[in-house]
The first five atom37 places (N, CA, C, CB, O) and aatype in JSON, in Angstrom:
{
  "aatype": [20, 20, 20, 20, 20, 20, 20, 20, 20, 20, 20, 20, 20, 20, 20, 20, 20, 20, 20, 20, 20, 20, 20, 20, 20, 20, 20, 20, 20, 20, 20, 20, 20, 20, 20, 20, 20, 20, 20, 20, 20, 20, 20, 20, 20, 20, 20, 20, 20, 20, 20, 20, 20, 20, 20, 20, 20, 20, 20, 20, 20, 20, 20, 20, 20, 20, 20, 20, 20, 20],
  "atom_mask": [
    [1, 1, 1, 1, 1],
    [1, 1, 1, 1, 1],
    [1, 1, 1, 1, 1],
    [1, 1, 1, 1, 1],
    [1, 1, 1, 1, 1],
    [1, 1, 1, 1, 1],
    [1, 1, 1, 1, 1],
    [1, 1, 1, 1, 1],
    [1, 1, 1, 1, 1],
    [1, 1, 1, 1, 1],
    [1, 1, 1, 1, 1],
    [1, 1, 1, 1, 1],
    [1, 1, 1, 1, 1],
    [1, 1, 1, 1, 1],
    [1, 1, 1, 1, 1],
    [1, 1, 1, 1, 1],
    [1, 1, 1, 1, 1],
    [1, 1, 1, 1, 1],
    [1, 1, 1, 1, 1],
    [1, 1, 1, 1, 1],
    [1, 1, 1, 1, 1],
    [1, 1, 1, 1, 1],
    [1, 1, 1, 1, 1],
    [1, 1, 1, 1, 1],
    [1, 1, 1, 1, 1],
    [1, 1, 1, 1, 1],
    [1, 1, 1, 1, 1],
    [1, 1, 1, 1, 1],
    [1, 1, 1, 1, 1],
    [1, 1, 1, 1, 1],
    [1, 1, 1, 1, 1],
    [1, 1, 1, 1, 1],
    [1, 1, 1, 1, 1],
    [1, 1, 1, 1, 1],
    [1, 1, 1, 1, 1],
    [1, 1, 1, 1, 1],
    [1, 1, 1, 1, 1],
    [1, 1, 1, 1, 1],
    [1, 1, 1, 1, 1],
    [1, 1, 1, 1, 1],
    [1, 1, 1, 1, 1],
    [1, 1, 1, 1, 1],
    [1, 1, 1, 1, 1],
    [1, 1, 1, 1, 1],
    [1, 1, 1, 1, 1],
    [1, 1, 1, 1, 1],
    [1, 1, 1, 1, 1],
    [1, 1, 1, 1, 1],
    [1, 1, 1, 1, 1],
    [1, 1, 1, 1, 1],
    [1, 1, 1, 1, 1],
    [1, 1, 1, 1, 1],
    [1, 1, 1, 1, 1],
    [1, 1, 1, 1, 1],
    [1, 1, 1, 1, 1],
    [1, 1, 1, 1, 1],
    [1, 1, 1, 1, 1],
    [1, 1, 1, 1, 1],
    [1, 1, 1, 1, 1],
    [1, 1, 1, 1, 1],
    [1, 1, 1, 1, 1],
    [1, 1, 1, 1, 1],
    [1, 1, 1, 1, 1],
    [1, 1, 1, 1, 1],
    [1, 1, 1, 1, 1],
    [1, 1, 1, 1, 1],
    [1, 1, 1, 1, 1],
    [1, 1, 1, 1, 1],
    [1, 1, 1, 1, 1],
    [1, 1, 1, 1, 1]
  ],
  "atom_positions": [
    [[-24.06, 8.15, 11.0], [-23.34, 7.2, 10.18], [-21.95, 7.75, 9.87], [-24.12, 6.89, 8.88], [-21.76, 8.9, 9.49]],
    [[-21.03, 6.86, 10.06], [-19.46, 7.49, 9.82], [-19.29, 7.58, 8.39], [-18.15, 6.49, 10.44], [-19.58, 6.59, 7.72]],
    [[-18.88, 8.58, 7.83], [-18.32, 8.95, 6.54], [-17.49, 7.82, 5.81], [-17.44, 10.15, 6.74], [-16.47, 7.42, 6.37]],
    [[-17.7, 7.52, 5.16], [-16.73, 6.93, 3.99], [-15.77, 7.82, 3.48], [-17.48, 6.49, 2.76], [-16.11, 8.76, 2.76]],
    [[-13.92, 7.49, 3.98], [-12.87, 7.71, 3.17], [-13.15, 8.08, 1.41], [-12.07, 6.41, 3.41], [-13.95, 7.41, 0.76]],
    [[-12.62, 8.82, 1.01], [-13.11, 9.05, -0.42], [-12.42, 7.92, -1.17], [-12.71, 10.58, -1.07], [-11.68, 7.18, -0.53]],
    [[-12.58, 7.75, -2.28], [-11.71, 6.44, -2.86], [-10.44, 7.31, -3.07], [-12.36, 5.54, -4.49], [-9.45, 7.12, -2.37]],
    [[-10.48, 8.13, -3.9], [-9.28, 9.15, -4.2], [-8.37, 9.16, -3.13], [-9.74, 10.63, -4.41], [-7.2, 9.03, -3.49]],
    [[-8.62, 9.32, -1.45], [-8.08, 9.95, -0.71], [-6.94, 8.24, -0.26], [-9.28, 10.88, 0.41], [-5.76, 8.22, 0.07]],
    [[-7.88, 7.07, -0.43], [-7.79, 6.45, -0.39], [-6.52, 5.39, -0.96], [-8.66, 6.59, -0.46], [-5.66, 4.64, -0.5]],
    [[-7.17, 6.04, -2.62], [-5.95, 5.57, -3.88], [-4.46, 6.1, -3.55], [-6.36, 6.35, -5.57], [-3.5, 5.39, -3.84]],
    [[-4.23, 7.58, -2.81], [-3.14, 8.49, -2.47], [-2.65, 7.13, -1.75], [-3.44, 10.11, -1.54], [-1.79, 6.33, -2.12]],
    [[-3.47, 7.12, -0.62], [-2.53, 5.97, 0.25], [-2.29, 5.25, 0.13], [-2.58, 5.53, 1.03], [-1.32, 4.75, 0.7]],
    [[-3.22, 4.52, -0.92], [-1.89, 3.13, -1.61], [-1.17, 3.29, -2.41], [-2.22, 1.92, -2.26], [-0.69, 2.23, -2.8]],
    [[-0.73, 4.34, -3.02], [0.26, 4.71, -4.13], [1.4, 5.19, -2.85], [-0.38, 6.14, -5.48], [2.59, 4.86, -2.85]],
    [[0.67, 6.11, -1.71], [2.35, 5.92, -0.79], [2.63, 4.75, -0.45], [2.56, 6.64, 0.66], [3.79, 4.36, -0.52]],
    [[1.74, 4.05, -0.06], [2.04, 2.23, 0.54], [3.28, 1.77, -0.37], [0.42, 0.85, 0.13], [4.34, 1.25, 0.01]],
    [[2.82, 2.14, -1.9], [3.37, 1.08, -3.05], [4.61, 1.99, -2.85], [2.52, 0.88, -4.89], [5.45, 1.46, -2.13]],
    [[4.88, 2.97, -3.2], [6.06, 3.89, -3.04], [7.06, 3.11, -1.9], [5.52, 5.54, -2.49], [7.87, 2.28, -2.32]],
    [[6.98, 3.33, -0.76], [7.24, 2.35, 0.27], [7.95, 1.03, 0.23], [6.19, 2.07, 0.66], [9.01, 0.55, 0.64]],
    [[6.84, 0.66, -0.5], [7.25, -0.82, -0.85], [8.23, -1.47, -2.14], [5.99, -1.41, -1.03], [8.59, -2.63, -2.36]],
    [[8.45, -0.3, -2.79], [9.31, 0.28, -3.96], [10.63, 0.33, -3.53], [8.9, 1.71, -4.43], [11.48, -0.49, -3.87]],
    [[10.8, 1.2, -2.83], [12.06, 1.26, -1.9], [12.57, 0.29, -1.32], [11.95, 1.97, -0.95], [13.74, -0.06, -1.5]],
    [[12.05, -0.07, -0.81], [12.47, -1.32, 0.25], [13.16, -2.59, -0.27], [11.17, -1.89, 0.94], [14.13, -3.24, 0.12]],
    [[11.81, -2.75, -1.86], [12.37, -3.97, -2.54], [13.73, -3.41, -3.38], [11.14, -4.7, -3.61], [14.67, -4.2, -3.56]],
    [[13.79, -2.17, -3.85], [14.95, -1.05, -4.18], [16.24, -1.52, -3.64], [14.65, 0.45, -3.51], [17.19, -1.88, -4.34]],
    [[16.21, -1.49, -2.2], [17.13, -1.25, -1.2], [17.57, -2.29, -1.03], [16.78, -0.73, -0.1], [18.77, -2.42, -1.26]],
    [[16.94, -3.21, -0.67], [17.1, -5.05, -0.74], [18.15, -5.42, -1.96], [15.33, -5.95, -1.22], [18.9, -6.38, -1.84]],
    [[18.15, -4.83, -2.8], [18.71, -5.08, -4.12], [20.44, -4.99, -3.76], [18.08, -3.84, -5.34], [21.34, -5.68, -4.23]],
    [[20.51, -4.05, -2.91], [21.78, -3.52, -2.59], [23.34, -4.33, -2.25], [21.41, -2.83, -1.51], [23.75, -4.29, -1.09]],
    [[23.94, -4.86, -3.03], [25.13, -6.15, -2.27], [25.41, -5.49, -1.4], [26.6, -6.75, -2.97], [26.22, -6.16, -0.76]],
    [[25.21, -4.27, -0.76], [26.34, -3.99, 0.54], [25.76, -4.35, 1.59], [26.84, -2.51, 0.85], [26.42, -4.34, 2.63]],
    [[24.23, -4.83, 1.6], [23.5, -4.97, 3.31], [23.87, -6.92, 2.95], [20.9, -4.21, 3.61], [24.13, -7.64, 1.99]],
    [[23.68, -7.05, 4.39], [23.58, -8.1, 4.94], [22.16, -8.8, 4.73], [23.94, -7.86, 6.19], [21.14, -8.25, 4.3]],
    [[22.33, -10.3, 5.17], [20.76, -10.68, 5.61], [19.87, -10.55, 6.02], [20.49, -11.12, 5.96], [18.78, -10.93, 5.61]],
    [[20.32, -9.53, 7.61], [19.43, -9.39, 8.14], [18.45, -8.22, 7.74], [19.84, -9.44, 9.21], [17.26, -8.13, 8.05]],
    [[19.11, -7.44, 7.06], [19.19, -5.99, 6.07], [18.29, -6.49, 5.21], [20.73, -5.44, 5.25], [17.14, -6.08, 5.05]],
    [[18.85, -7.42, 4.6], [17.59, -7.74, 3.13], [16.26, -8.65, 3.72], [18.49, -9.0, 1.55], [15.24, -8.69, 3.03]],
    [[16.33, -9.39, 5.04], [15.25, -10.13, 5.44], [14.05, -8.68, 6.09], [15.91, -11.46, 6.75], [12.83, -8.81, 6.1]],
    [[14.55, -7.8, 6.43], [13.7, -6.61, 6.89], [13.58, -5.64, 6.05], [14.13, -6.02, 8.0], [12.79, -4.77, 6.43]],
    [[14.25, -5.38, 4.67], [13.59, -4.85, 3.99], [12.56, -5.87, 2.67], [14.59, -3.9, 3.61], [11.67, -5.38, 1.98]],
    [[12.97, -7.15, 2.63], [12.03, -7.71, 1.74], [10.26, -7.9, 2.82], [12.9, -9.44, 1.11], [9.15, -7.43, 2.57]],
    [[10.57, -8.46, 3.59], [9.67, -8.08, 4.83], [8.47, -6.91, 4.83], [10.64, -7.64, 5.88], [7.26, -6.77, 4.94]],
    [[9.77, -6.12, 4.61], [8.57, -4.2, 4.56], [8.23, -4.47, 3.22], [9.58, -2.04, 4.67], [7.12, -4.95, 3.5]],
    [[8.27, -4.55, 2.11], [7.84, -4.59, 0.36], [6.97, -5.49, 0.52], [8.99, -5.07, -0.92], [5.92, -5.1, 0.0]],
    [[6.85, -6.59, 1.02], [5.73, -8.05, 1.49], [4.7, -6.44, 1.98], [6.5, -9.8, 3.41], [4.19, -5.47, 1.42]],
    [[4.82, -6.89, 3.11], [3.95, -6.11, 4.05], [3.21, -4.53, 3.36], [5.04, -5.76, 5.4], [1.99, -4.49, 3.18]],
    [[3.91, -3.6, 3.12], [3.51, -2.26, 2.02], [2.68, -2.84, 0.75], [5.09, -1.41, 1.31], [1.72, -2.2, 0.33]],
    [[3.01, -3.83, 0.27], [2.08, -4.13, -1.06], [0.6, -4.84, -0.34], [3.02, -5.45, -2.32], [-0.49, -4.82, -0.92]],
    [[0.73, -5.17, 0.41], [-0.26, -5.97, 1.12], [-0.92, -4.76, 1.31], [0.11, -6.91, 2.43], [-1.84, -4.36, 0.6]],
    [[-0.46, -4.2, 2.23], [-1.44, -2.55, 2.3], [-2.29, -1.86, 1.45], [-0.7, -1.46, 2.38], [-3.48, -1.55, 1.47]],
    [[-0.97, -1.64, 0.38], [-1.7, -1.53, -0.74], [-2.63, -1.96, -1.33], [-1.29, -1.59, -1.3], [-3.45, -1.15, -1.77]],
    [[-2.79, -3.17, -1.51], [-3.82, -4.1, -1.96], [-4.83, -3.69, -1.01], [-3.46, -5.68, -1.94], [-5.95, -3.63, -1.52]],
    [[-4.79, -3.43, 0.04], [-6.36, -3.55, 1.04], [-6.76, -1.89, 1.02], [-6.08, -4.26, 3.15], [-7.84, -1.49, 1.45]],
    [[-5.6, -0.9, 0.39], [-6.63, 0.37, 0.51], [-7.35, 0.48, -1.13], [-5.61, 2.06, 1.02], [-8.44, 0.93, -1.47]],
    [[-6.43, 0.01, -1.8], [-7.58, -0.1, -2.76], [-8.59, -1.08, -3.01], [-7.15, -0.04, -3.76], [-9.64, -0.98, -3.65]],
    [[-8.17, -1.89, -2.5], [-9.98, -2.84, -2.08], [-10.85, -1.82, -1.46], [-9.95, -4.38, -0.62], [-11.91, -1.67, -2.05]],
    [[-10.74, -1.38, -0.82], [-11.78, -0.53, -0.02], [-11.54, 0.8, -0.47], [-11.66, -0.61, 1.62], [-11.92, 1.6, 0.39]],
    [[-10.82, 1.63, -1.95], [-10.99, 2.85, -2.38], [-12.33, 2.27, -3.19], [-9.65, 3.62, -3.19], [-13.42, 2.83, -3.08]],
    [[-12.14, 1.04, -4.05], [-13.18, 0.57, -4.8], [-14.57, 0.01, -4.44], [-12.68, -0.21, -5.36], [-15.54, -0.12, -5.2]],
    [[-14.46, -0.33, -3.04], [-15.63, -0.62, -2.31], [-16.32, 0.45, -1.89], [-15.39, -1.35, -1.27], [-17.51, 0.18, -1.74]],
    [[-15.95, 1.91, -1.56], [-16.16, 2.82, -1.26], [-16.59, 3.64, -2.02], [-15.5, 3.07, -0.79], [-17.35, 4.54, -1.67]],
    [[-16.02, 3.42, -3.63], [-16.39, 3.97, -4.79], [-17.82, 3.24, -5.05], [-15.25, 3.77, -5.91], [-18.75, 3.98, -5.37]],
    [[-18.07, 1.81, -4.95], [-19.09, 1.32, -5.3], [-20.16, 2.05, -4.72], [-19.07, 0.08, -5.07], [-21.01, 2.71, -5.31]],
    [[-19.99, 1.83, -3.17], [-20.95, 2.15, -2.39], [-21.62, 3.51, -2.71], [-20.47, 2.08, -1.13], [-22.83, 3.61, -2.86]],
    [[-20.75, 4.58, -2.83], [-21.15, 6.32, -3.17], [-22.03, 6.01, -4.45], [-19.54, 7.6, -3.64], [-23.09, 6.57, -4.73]],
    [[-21.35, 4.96, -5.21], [-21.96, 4.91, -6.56], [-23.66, 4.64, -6.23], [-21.16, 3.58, -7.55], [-24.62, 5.37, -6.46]],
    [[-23.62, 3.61, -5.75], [-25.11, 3.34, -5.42], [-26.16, 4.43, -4.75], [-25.07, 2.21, -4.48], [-27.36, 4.54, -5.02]],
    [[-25.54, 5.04, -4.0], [-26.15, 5.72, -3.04], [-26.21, 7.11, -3.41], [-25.54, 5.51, -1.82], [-26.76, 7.98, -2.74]],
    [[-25.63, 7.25, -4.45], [-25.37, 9.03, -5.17], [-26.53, 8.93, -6.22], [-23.46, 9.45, -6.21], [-26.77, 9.88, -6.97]]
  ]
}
């Protein structure tokens, strides 16, 4: 049976996701870029929070599961 990701190890990676996605919406902010500049970094902040959202769905699903099974 394949191991379950720890939730912890898990939570790390959506806190870099969100970090990520911090920046980006950060950077977007910037009057000096262009459109195409702010359409690819609002883009990456969409996309990184989305991430986010799905590793902690599954740090907490993963937490459940150990829970049960510990």
């Amino acid at each position: 049976m394949a191991r379950l990701k720890s939730p912890s190890a898990l939570m790390a990676d959506a806190t870099a996701a969100l970090e990520d996605a911090h920046a980006a919406a950060s950077n977007a902010q910037s009057p000096k870029i262009d459109n195409e500049q702010f359409k690819s970094l609002a883009e990456c902040a969409v996309a990184k929070s989305f991430e986010a959202i799905g590793l902690a769905e599954q740090a907490l699903a993963n937490h459940q599961k150990s829970s049960e099974s510990g």
